[in-house]
C-alpha positions as CSV (number, residue, x, y, z in Angstrom):
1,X,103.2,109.7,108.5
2,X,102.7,106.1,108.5
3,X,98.8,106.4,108.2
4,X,98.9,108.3,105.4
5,X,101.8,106.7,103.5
6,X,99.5,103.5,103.9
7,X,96.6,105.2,102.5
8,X,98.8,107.1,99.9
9,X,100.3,103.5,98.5
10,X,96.3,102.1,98.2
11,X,94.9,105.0,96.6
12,X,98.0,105.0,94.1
13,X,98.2,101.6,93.8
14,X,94.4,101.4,92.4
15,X,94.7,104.7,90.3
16,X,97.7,103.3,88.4
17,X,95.4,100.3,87.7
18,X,92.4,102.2,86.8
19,X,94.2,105.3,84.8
20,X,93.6,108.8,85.0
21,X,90.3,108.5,85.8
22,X,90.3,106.7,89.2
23,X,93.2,109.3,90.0
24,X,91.3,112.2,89.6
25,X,88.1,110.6,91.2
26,X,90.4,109.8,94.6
27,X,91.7,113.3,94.2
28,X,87.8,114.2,94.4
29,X,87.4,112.3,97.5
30,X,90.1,113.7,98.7
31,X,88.1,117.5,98.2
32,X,85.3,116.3,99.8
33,X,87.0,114.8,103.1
34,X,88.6,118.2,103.4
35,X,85.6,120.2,102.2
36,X,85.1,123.0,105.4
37,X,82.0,124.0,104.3
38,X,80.6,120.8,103.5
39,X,82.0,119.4,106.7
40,X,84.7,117.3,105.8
41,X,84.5,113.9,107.0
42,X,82.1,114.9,109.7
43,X,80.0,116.3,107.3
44,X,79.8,112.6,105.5
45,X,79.9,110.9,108.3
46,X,76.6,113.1,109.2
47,X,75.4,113.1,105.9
48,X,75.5,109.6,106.0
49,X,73.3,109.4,109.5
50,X,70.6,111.6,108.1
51,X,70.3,109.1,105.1
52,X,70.0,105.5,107.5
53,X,73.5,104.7,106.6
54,X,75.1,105.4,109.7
55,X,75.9,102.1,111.0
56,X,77.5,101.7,107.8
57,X,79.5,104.5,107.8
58,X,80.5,103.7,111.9
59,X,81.6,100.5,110.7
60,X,84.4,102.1,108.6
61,X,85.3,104.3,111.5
62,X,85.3,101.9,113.8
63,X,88.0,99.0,114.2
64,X,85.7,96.5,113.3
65,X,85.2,94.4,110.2
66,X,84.5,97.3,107.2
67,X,80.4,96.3,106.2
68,X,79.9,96.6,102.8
69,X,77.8,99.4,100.4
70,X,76.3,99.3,97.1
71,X,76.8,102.3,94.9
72,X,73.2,103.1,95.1
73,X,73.8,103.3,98.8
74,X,77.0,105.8,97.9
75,X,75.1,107.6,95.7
76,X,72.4,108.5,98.5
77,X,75.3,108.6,101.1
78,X,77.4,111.3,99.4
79,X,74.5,113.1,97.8
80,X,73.7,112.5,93.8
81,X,75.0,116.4,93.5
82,X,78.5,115.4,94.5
83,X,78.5,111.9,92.7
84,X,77.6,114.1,89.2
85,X,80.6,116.5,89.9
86,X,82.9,113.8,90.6
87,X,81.9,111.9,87.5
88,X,82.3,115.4,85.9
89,X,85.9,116.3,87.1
90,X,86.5,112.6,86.4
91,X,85.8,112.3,82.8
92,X,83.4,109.3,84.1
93,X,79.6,108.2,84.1
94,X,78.0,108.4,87.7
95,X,77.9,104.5,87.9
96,X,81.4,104.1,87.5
97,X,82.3,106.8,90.3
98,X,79.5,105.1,92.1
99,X,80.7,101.6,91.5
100,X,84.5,102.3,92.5
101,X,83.4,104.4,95.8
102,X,81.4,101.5,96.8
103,X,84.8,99.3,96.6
104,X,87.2,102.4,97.8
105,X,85.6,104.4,99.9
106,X,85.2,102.0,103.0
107,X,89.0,101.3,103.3
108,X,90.0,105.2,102.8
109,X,87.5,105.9,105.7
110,X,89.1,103.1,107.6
111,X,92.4,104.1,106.8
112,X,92.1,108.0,108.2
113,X,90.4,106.8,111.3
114,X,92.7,104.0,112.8
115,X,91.8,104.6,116.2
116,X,87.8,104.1,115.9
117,X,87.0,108.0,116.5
118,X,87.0,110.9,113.6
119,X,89.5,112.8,114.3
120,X,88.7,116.8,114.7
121,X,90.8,119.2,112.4
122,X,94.3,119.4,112.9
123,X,96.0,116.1,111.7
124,X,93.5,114.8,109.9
125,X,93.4,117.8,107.8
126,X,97.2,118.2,107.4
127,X,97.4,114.4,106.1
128,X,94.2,114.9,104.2
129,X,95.9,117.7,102.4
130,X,99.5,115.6,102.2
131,X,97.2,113.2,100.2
132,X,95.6,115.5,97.8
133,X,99.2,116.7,96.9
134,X,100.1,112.9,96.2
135,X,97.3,112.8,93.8
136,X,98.1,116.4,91.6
């Protein structure tokens, strides 16, 4: 699982930092990557498009150099609906979730894409889910 484990040290690494909080939000991430009705990380990835970020987002995807967002970019990106229930299941304010997916979000994207393409159901959703479980 050497993709996820990767991913699995980051996300820890930076929750033990942060506390609860930043655990809780990466578990919320998490939700949404694996979200079917929302679309998972097609579903962002779209979502994204639809909002003028998609070369952003494609960046992340690709195996190029990650190009940086602003949280007011995430915020539009990932939809002010799901930024308040994050900050919600958090215990944090919307800028703060906004602030820390601005930092984390690009590298977990990278991280679940490693070969440039978004991968279709399957693997990505069983490591998605081995995640999550690393974050209960």
């Amino acid at each position: 699982m050497g993709i996820f484990d990767d991913v699995v040290g980051k996300v820890l690494g930076k929750s033990s930092e942060s506390g609860g909080e930043s655990s809780a939000l990466l578990k919320g991430v998490m939700d949404i990557l694996t979200d079917k009705e929302g679309g998972g990380l097609s579903g962002l990835v779209q979502s994204f498009q639809q909002k003028g970020l998609g070369d952003t987002i494609s960046s992340w995807i690709g195996t190029g150099q990650n190009t940086p967002i602003s949280p007011e970019q995430i915020e539009e990106g990932v939809g002010s609906e799901r930024i308040q229930n994050l900050a919600a299941k958090a215990g944090m304010s919307t800028e703060e979730v906004t602030a820390m997916l601005s930092e984390q979000l690009p590298d977990i994207v990278d991280k679940i894409t490693p070969d440039g393409v978004v991968p279709e159901g399957g693997f990505l959703d069983k490591g998605l889910e081995f995640l999550k479980s690393k974050l209960s």
